[in-house]
C-alpha positions in Angstrom: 35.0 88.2 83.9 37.4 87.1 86.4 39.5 88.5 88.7 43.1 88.2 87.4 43.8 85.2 89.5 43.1 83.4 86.2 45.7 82.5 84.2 45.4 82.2 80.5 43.7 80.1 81.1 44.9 66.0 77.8 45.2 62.4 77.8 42.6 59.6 75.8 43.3 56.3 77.0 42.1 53.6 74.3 41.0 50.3 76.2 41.8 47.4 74.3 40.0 44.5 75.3 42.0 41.3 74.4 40.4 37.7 74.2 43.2 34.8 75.1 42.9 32.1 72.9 43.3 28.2 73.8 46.2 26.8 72.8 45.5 24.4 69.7 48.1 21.8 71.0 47.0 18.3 72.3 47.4 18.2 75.5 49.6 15.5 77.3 48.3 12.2 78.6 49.1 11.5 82.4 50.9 8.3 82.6 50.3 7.6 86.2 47.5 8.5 88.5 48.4 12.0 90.5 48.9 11.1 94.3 45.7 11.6 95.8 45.4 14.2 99.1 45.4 12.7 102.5 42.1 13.1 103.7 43.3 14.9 106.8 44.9 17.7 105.1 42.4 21.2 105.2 40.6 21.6 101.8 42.0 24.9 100.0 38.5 27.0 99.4 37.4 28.3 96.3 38.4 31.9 95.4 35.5 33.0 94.0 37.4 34.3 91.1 35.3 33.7 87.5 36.1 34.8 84.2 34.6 37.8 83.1 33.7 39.3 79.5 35.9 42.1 78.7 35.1 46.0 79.8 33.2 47.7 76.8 35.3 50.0 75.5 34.1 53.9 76.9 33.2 56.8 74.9 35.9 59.4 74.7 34.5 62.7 75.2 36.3 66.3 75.8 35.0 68.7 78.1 36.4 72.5 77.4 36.8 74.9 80.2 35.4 78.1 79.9 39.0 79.7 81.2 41.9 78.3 81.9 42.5 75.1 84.6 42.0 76.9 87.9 40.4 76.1 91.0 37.0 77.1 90.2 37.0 73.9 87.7 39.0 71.4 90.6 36.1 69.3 90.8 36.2 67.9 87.3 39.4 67.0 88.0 38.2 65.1 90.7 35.6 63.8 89.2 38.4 61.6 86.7 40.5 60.8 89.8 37.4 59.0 91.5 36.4 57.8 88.6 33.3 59.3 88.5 33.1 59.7 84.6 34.3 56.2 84.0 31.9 54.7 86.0 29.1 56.3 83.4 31.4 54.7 80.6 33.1 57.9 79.8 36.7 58.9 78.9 36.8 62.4 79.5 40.2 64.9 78.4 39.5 68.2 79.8 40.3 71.2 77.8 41.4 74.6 78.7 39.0 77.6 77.4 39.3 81.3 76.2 35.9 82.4 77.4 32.0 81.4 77.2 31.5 82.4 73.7 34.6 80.5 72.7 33.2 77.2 74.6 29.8 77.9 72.9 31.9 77.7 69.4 33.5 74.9 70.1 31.1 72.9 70.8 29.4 73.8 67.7 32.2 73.1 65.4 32.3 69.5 67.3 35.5 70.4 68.4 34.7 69.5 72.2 31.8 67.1 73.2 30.7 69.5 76.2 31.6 73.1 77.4 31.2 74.9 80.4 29.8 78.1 79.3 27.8 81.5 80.4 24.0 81.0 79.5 24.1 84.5 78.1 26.5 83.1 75.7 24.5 80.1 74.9 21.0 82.9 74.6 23.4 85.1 72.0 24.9 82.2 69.8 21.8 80.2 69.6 19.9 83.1 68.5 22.3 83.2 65.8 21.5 79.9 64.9 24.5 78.1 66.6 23.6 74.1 67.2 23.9 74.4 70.8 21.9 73.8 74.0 22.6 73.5 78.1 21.9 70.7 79.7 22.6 71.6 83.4 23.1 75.1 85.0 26.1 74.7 87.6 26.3 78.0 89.1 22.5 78.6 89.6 23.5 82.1 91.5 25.1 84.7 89.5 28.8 85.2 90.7 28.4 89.1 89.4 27.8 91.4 92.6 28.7 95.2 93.7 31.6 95.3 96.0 31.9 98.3 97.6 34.5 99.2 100.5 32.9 99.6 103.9 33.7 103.2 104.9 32.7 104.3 101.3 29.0 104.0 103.5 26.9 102.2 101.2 24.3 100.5 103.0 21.8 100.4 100.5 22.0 100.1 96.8 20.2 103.0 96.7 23.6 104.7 98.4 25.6 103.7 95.4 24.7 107.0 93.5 26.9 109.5 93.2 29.7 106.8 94.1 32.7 106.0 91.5 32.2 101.7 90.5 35.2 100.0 88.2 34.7 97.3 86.1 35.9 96.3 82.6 34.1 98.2 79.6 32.0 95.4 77.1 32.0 92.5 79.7 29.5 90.8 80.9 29.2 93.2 84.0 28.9 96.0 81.6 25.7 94.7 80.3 24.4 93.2 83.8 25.1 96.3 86.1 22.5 98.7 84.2 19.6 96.5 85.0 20.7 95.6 88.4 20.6 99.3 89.2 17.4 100.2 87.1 15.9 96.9 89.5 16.9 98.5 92.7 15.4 101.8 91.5 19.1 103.5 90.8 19.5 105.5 87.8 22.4 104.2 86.0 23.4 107.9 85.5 23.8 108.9 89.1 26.6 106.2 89.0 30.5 107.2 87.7 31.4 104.3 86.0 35.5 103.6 86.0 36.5 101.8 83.4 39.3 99.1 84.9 40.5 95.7 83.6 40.7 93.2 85.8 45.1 93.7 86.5 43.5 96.9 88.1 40.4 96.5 89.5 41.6 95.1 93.1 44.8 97.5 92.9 42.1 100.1 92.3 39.9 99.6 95.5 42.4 98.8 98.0 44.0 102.3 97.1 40.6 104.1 97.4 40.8 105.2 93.9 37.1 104.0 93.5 34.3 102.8 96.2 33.1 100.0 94.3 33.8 97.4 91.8 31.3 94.6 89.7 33.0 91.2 89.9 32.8 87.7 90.7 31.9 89.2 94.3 33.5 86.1 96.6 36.6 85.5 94.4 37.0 89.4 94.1 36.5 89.9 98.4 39.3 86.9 99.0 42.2 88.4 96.6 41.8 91.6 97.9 41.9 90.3 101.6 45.5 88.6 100.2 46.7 92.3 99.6 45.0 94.2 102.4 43.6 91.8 105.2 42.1 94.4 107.2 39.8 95.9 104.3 36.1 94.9 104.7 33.4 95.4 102.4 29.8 95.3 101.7 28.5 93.2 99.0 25.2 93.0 97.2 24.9 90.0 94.8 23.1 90.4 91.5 21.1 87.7 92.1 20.0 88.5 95.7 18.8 92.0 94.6 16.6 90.9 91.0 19.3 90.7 88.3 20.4 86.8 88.7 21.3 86.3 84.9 22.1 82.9 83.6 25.3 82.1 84.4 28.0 78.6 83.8 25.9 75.5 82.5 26.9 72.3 80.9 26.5 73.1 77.1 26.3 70.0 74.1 25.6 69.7 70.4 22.0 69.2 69.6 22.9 66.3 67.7 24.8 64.9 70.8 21.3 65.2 72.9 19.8 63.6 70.0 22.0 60.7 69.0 24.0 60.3 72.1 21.9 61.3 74.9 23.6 57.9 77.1 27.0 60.5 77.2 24.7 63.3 78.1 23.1 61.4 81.0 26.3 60.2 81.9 28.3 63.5 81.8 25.6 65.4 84.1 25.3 62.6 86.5 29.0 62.7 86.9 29.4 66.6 87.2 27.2 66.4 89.1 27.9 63.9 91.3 31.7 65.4 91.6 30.0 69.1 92.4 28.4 67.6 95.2 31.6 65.6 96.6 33.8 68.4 96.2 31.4 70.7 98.7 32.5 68.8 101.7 35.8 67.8 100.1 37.9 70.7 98.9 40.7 69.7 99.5 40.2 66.3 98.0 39.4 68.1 94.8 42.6 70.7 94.7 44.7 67.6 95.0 43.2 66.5 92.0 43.3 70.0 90.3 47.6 70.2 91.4 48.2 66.2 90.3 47.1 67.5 87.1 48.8 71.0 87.3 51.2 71.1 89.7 52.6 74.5 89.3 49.5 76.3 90.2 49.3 77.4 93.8 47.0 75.9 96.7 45.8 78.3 98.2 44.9 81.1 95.6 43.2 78.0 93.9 41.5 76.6 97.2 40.2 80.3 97.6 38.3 80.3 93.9 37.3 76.6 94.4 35.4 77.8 97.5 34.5 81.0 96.0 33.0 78.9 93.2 30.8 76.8 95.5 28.8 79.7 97.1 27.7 79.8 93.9 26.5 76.1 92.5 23.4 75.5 94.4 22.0 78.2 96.7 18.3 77.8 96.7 17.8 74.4 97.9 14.1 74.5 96.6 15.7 74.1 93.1 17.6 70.2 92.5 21.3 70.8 91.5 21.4 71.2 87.8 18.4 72.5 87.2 17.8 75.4 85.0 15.6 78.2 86.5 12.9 79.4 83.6 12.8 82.7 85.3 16.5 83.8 85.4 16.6 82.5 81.2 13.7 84.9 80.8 15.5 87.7 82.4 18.7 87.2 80.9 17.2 87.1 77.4 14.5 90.3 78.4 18.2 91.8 79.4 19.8 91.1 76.0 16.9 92.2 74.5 17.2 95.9 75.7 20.7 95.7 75.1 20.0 94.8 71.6 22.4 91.7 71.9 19.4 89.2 71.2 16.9 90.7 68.3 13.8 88.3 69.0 12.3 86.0 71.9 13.0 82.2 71.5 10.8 79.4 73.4 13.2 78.6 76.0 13.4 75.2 75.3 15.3 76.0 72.7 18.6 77.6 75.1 18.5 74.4 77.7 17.1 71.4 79.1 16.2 69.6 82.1 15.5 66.6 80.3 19.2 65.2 81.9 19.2 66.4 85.1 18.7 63.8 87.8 16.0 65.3 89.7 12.8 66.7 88.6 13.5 70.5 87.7 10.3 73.0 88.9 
């Protein structure tokens, strides 16, 4: 769930490669020798310049959002502006998305190539027997955390008891927050749970209506600070405090890992690749982001890009990409007690590291 900074929430290019044929006319005869070049005059070098066989033609692949085209997703825009996906022979049109099941679906119904998408998404549908698989985790931290307002005094998240915590009913903090507090020894019903949707959430904190809110915890923090500068808070991040569910990955078609695993290769190397660019490059990657959509505005979507960031690759013990066996386990022992998921699954069965460019632990 994001913070209403979101907006509800492209172009294939066909290369035609063209062969010039000779002409089929005779050629004229000289009639007189050509003058020859004085000897003294500088010989012209060679340019170097050969013929070439034509560019193969490159796959065209979409890529669906899991929201709408906002900063958190800049650096796939970048990554076509480089030319990063066309350098692994791929024509990518980005899509916008209506949320991680919806990406999940898509990809299913072969309506998009790839998805970004919530790996709780991917543990629910495939469980269901939905054709799909990820093949690179990009936010390896759960973005949920608790966000509470300084002077409300919680220092612990032991001290969150008895405090009043908004998020939106039936989203994905809904199911998270529960085990987070169960992990930090917290009974969930020492909490008073406001329910808020996300127009309210920020409104709701800044006027001291509640102590705390569940969010995307850097995203949240930086909007609010847009409305009330001087308000600092305390945050405890999901995954710093044992509830780091799966969260955004790079989701395919089986039968795209199985008959076209050259575009899967490709597609995570550039992601990749792009991800990696963008973290010393943010600006770089907005431009991209507003050449695309340039009625969006700089700076809210320089905040989520960065707010996005603290979240891709935080344990540099783990190779960007990589899928962490541990935080699947959770999230599926999670939907498990939530009765979401009905069964354990071999986890190869939810993702991959078979395309990641590193060795995955």
């Amino acid at each position: 769930m994001k913070t209403q900074v979101s907006r509800k929430l492209v172009l294939p290019v066909i290369l035609i490669a063209a062969l010039l044929l000779p002409s089929c006319a005779p050629q004229a005869t000289p009639t007189t020798e050509p003058a020859a070049q004085p000897t003294d005059q500088p010989q012209i070098p060679a340019t170097g310049v050969t013929e070439t066989a034509p560019p193969e033609l490159a796959a065209e692949v979409t890529f669906r959002l899991s929201w709408t085209k906002e900063g958190t997703y800049a650096s796939y825009y970048l990554a076509k502006e480089k030319g990063f996906f066309a350098e692994e022979g791929l024509d990518v049109e980005i899509l916008e998305g209506s949320g991680s099941g919806t990406s999940v679906q898509s990809v299913a119904a072969n309506d998009a190539t790839f998805a970004m998408a919530d790996g709780t998404a991917v543990l629910s549908a495939v469980q269901e027997g939905t054709p799909a698989i990820t093949v690179a985790t990009i936010n390896q931290l759960s973005p949920y955390g608790l966000i509470c307002r300084k002077d409300a005094n919680v220092n612990t998240v032991e001290d969150v008891a008895g405090k009043r915590v908004i998020f939106p009913g039936g989203s994905g903090q809904a199911l998270v927050f529960p085990a987070f507090l169960r992990a930090n020894n917290v009974d969930p019903a020492e909490v008073t749970v406001v329910n808020g949707d996300s127009p309210t959430m920020i409104p709701a904190i800044i006027q001291g209506e509640v102590d705390c809110a569940v969010d995307f915890a850097a995203a949240f923090i930086a909007f609010a600070n847009q409305q009330a500068p001087d308000l600092e808070f305390t945050t405890f991040m999901f995954g710093d405090y044992g509830a780091n569910t799966v969260s955004q990955g790079i989701v395919t078609h089986t039968d795209t890992v199985a008959e076209h695993p050259d575009w899967v290769t490709g597609f995570v190397s550039a992601v990749l690749r792009a991800n990696q660019y963008t973290v010393d490059h943010v600006d770089e990657a907005i431009d991209a982001l507003l050449k695309d959509s340039p009625e969006l505005n700089r700076e809210t979507e320089t905040e989520l890009l960065r707010a996005a960031i603290s979240t891709w690759h935080p344990n540099t013990s783990l190779p960007w990409g990589c899928s962490h066996a541990p935080d699947w386990t959770f999230s599926e022992n999670l939907l498990l007690e939530e009765g979401v998921v009905s069964e354990t699954l071999p986890l190869d069965q939810y993702y991959t590291n078979e395309f990641v460019p590193e060795e995955c632990p």
